[in-house]
N, C-alpha and C positions, 0 to 999 in steps of 0.2 A: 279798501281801495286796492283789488287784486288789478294784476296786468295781465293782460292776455300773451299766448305766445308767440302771435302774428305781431304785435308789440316789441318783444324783445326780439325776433328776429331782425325787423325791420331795426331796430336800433345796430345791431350787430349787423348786417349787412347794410345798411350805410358805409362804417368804417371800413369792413372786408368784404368789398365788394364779390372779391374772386372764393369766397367763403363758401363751404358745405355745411350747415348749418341743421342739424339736428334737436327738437326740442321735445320734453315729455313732462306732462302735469302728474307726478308725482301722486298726488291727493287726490286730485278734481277741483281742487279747492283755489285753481287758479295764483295760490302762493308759493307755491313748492314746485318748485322744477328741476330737472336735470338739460345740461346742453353740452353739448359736443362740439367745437368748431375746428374746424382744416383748412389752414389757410395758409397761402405761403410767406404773409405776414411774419407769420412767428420764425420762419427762419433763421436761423442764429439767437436767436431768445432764448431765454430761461423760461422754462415751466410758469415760474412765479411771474415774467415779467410779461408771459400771456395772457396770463391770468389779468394782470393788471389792464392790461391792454382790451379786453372785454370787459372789464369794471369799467374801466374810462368811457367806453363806448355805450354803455348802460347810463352814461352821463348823471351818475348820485342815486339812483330811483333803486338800489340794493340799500335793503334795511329799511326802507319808506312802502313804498310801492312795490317791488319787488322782496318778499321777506327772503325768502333760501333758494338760492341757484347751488347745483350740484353739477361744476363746470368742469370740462375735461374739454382740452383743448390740444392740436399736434399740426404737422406740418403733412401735403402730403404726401403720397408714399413717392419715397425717389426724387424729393423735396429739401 
């Protein structure tokens, strides 16, 4: 039950509307991704507490549906 990355985008650009949104299939295999988000959400956030802030917006489907995201996330530049 692999997700697509128009999936997880569209899950993450719901919450970060104003988000740049980079996504790469790792594999091909549809499980493995890398994403990048810029948002000026994270402003004043922790690393970690971005992080969380895209796990929430992926609403539980990491580790089900979604096996490995390889997430890097920042604010943007002058942000």
């Amino acid at each position: 039950m692999a997700m697509q990355a128009s999936e997880i985008e569209s899950l993450i650009r719901a919450a970060f509307p104003d988000a740049t949104i980079t996504i790469e299939d790792l594999r091909g295999d549809g499980d493995h991704y890398a994403c990048n988000v810029v948002s000026s959400a994270f402003v004043g956030k922790t690393r970690v507490q971005q992080h969380q802030m895209v796990y929430q917006a992926l609403g539980g489907r990491m580790g089900g549906e979604l096996h490995a995201l390889a997430l890097q996330t920042s604010t943007p530049k002058g942000g």
